[in-house]
C-alpha positions as CSV (number, residue, x, y, z in Angstrom):
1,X,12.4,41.6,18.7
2,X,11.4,43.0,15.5
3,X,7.2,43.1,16.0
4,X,6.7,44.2,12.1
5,X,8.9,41.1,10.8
6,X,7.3,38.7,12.7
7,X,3.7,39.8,12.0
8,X,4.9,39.9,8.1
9,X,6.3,36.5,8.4
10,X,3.0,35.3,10.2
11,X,1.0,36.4,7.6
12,X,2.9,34.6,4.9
13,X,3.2,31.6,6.6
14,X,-0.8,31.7,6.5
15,X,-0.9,32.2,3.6
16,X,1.6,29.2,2.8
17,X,-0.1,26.6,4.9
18,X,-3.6,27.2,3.4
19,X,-1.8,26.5,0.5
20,X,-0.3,23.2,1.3
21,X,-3.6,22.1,2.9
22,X,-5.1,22.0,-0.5
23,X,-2.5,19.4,-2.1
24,X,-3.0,15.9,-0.8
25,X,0.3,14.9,0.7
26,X,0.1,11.6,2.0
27,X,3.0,9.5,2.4
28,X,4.9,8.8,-0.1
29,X,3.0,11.4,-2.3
30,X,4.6,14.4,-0.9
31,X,5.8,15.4,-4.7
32,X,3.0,18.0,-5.2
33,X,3.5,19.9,-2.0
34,X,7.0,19.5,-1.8
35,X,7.2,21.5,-5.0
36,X,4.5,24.0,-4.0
37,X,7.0,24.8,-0.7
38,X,10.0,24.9,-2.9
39,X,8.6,27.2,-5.3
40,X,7.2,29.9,-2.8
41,X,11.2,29.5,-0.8
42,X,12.7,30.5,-4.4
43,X,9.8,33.3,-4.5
44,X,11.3,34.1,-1.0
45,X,14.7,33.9,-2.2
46,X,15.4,31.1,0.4
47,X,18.1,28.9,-1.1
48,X,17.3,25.3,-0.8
49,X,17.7,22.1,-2.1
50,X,15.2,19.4,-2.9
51,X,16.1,15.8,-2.3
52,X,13.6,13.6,-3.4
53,X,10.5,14.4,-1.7
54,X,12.5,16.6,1.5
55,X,13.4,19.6,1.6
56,X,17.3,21.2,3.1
57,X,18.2,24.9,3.6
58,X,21.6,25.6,5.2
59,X,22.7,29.2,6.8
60,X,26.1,28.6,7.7
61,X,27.8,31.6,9.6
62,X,31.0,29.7,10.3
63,X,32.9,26.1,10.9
64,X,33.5,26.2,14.1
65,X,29.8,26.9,15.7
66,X,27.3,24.6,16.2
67,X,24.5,23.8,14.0
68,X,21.2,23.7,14.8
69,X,18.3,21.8,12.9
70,X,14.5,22.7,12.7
71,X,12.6,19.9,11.9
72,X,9.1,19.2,10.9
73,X,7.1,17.5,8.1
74,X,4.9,17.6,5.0
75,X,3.5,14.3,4.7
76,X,-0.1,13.4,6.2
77,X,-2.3,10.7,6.7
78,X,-5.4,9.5,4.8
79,X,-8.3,11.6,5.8
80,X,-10.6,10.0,8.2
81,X,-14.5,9.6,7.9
82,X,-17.2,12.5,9.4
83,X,-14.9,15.4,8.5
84,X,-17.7,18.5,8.6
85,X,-16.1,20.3,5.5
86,X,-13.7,19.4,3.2
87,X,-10.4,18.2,4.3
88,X,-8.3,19.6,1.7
89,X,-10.6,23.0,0.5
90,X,-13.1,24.3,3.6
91,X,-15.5,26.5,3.3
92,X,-13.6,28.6,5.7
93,X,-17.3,30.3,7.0
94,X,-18.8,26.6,7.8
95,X,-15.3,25.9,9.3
96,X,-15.0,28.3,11.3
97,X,-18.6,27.4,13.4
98,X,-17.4,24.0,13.3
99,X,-14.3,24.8,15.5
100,X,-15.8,27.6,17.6
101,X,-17.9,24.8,18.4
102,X,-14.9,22.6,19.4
103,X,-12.9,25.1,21.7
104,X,-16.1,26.9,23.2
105,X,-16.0,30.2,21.4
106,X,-16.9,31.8,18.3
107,X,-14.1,32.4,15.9
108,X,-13.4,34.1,12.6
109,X,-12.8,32.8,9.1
110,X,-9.2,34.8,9.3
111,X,-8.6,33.5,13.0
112,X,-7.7,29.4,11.7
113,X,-6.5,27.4,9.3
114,X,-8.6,24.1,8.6
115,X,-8.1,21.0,6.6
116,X,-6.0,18.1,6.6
117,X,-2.1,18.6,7.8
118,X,-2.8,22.4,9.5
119,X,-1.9,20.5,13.0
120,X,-0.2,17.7,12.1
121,X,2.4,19.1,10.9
122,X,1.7,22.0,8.3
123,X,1.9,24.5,11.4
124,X,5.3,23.7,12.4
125,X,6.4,23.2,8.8
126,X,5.6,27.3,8.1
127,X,6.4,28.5,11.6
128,X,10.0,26.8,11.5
129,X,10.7,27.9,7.9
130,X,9.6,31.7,9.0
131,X,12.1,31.4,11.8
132,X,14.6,30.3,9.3
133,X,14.2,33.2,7.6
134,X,14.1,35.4,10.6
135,X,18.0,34.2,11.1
136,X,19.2,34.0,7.6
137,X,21.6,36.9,7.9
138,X,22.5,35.6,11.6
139,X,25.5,35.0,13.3
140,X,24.6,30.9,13.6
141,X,24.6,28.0,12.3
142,X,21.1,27.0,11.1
143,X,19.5,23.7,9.3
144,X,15.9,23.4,8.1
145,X,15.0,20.2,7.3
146,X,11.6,19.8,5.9
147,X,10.8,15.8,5.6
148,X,8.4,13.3,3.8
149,X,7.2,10.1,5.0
150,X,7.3,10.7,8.6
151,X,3.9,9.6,9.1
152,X,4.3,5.9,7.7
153,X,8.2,5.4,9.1
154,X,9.5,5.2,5.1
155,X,13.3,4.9,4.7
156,X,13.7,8.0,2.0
157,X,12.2,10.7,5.0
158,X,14.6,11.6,8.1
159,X,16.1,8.1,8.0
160,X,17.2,8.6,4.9
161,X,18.5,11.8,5.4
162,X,20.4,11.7,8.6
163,X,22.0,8.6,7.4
164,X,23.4,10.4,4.2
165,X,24.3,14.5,5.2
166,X,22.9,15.4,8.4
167,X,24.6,13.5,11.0
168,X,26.9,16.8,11.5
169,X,23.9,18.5,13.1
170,X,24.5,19.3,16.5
171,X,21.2,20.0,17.9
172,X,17.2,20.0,17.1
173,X,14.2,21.2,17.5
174,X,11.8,18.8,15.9
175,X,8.4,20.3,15.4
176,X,5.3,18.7,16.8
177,X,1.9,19.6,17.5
178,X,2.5,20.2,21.6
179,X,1.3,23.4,22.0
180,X,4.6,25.1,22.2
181,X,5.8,22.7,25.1
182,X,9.1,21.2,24.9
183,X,9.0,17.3,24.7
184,X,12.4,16.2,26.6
185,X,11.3,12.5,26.2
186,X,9.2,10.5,24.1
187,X,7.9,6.8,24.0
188,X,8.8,4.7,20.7
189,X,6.5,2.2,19.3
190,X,7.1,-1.6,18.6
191,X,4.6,-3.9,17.3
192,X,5.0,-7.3,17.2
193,X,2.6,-10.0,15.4
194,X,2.4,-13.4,17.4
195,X,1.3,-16.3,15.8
196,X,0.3,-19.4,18.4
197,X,0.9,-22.5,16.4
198,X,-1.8,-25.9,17.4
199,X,-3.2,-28.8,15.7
200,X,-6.4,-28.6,14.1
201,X,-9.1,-31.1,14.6
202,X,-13.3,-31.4,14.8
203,X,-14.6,-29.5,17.7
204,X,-17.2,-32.4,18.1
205,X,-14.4,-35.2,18.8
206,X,-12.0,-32.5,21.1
207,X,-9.0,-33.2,18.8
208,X,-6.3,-31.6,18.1
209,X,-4.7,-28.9,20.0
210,X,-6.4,-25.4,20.0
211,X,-4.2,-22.1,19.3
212,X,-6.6,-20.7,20.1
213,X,-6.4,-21.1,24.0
214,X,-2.7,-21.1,23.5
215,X,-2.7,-17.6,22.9
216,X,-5.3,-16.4,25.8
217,X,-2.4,-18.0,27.8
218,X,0.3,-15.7,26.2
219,X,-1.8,-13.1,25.9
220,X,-2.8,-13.2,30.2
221,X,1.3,-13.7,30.5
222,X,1.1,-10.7,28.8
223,X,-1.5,-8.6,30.4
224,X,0.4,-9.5,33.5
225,X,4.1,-9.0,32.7
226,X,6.0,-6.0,34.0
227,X,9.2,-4.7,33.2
228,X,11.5,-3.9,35.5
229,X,13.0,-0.8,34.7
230,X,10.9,2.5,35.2
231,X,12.3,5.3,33.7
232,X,12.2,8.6,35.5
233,X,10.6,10.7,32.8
234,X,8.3,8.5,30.7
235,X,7.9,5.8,33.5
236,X,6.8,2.0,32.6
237,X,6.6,0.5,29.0
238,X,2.9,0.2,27.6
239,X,2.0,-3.0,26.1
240,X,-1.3,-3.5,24.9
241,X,-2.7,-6.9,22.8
242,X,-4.8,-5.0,20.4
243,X,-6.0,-7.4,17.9
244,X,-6.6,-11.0,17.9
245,X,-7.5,-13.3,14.6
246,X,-8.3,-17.3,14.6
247,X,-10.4,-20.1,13.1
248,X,-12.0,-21.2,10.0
249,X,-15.4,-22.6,11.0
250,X,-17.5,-23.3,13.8
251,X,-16.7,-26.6,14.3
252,X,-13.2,-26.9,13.3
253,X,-9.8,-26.3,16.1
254,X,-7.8,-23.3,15.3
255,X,-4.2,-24.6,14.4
256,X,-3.3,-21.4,14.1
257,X,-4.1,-17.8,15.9
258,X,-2.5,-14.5,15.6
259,X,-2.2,-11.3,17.7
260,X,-1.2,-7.5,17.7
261,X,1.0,-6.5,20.6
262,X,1.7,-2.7,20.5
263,X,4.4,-1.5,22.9
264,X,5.5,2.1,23.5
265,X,9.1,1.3,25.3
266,X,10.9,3.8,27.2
267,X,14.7,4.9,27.1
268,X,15.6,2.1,29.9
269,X,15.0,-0.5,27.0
270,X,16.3,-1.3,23.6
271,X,13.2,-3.0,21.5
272,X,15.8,-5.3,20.8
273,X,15.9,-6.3,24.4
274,X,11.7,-5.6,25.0
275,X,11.7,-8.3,21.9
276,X,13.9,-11.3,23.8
277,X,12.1,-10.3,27.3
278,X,8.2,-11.1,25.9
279,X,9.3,-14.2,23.6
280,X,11.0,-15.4,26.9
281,X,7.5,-16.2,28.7
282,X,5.6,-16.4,25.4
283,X,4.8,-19.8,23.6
284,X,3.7,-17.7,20.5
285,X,6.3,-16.8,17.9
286,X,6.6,-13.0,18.3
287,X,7.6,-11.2,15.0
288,X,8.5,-7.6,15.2
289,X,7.3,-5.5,12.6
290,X,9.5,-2.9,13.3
291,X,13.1,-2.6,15.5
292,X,13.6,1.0,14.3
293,X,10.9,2.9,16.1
294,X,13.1,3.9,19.2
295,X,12.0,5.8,22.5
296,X,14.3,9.3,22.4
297,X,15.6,11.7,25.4
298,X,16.5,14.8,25.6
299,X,20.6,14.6,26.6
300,X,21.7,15.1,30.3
301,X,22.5,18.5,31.1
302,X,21.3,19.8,27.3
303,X,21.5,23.1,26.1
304,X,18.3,23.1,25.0
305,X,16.5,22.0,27.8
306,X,18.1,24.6,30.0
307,X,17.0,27.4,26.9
308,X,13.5,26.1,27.5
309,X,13.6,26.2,31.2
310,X,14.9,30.0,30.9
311,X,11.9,31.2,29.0
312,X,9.3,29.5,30.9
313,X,8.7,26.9,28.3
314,X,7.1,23.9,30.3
315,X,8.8,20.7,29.6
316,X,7.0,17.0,29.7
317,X,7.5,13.4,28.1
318,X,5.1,12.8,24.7
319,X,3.6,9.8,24.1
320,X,3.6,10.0,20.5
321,X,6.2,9.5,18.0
322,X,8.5,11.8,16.0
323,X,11.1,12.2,13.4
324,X,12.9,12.8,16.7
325,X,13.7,8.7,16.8
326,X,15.4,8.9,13.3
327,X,18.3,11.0,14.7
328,X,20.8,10.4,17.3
329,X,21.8,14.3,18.3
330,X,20.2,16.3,21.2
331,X,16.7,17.4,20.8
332,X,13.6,18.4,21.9
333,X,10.3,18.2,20.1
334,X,8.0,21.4,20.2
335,X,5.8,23.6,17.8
336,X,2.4,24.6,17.6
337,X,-1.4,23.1,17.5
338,X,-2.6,20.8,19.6
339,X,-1.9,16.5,19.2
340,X,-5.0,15.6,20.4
341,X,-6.7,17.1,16.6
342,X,-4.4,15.1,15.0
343,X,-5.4,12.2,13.2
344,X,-8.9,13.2,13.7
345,X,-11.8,14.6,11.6
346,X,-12.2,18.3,11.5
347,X,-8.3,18.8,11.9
348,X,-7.1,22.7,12.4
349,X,-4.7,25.3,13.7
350,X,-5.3,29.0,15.4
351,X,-3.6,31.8,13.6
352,X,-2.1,32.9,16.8
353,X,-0.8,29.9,17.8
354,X,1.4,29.5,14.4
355,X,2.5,33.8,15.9
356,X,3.1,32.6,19.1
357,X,5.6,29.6,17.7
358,X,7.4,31.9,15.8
359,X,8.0,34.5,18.1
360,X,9.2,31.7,20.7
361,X,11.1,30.0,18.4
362,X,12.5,33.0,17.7
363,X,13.6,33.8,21.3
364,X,14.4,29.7,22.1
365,X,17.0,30.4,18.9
366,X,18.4,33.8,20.6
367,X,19.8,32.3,23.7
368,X,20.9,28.7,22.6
């Protein structure tokens, strides 16, 4: 392996994701850093093409081979409260105290990245496309596929995408924050709003029929119910009631309450199916917000998992969601940071984490 490259490519990748940090990219206004990235893969001489907010470059060394995609993306969230510099430009010498503080030893200015997006998911974003590069003159097949709206589910991201030109891809690696672990399962989200429909009536004559209590009654149906199929990676599905809304006044019945039910199924269960199951012991009307937002597995017997297992790469089962349920080909999800700084104040990335993802990236490519 080529040390100089990848210590040249390291540095520019640095240099690029301090870069994107300071343009706000939430989702669905990804248009300034999705222009920032294609104009430094042009400096790069990286052919590309933009469409709409994503970004596709293609290294095709012949038909017949398989094609592999890399997979991360440039959209963020809003930045939470109590960050202890500023999210999009830090003052990299208060920063860096800040997160020596947080991992337990001092660091230098040049030893992180800081700012909203480094973790979540500028770090795989600049590691993948510096692996790209590494291969662009390669004997394989090779996709990158940098994506917008990942964070909020929106149709013109991966969904979009896959749907339209990339359902040829063979394989991925979709690039997470999971500290360079491989992901060979990982839960999908379905939330559902129940509304518990009563009568309403004054609280001093006991009429009418409370929603109210109708919905405890779901709600302990809920807290109680257990699915039947445990699967062997992620085990049961989660369900949670997480918010809860009813009345007008004090002395007025509820005829009407709501609640939040947040589920993280598991590959043994279409939502589809998780869906029919609860409304079955529910008197609640149970709306989904979402049927998309699949749980995803690694394939039986996959390439990629045995590539990981070859190298030493620890594998596990993510709790978190991914680009990874927008396609239907084999994957695995793995890059550099850490999930737990994601969606959190303070949010950054080591300098030699985004080095070690490329070199490993690098070699996880080699022997595919």
């Amino acid at each position: 392996m080529n040390n100089q490259k990848i210590q040249t490519l390291a540095a520019e990748a640095v240099e690029l994701l301090r870069e994107m940090v300071a343009i706000p990219s939430p989702s669905f206004e990804e248009a300034g850093v999705c222009s920032r990235i294609s104009r430094w893969m042009s400096d790069k001489h990286i052919e590309h093409q933009r469409v709409g907010n994503n970004i596709i470059a293609e290294h095709t060394a012949g038909q017949n081979l398989p094609t592999l995609m890399l997979c991360a993306h440039i959209d963020t969230v809003i930045p939470c409260e109590g960050y202890s510099f500023d999210p999009y430009l830090p003052d990299y010498a208060h920063a860096a105290e800040v997160i020596g503080e947080a991992i337990g030893r001092k660091v230098n200015s040049t030893e992180i990245v800081a700012g909203l997006g480094s973790n979540d998911d500028g770090a795989s974003v600049v590691s993948m496309i510096a692996a790209y590069r590494f291969f662009q003159k390669s004997d394989i097949n090779l996709t990158l596929v940098l994506t917008c709206e990942e964070e909020r589910s929106g149709k013109d991201g991966m969904t979009g995408l896959w749907i339209k030109q990339l359902n040829r891809i063979d394989y991925a690696i979709v690039g997470e924050p999971t500290g360079m672990k491989a992901a060979t399962s990982e839960r999908g989200l379905l939330v559902i709003d129940a509304t518990a429909h009563g009568i309403s009536g004054h609280a001093a004559r006991n009429e009418g029929k409370n929603a109210l209590y109708i919905a405890l009654e779901d709600i302990e149906k809920l807290r109680r119910h257990e699915f039947s199929r445990i699967s062997p990676r992620m085990g049961k599905v989660n369900l949670n009631v997480t918010q809860i809304n009813a009345g007008t006044a004090h002395n007025v019945i509820p005829d009407t309450c709501t609640f939040v039910i947040d589920i993280r199924p598991t590959e043994q269960y279409t939502n589809e199916e998780i869906l029919e199951e609860l409304q079955g012991i529910c008197v609640s009307e149970l709306k989904p917000r979402n049927l998309s937002n699949r749980s995803s597995a690694t394939h039986e017997n996959s390439q990629l998992q045995k590539a990981a297992e070859s190298i030493g790469i620890e594998t596990f089962s993510s709790p978190t969601t991914s680009d990874w349920m927008r396609i239907t080909c084999d994957a695995v999800k793995m890059g550099p940071g850490d999930s737990a700084r994601s969606h959190r104040k303070d949010e950054f990335v080591l300098v030699s984490e985004i080095k070690d993802a490329i070199r490993t990236y690098i070699e996880f490519i080699n022997i595919l």
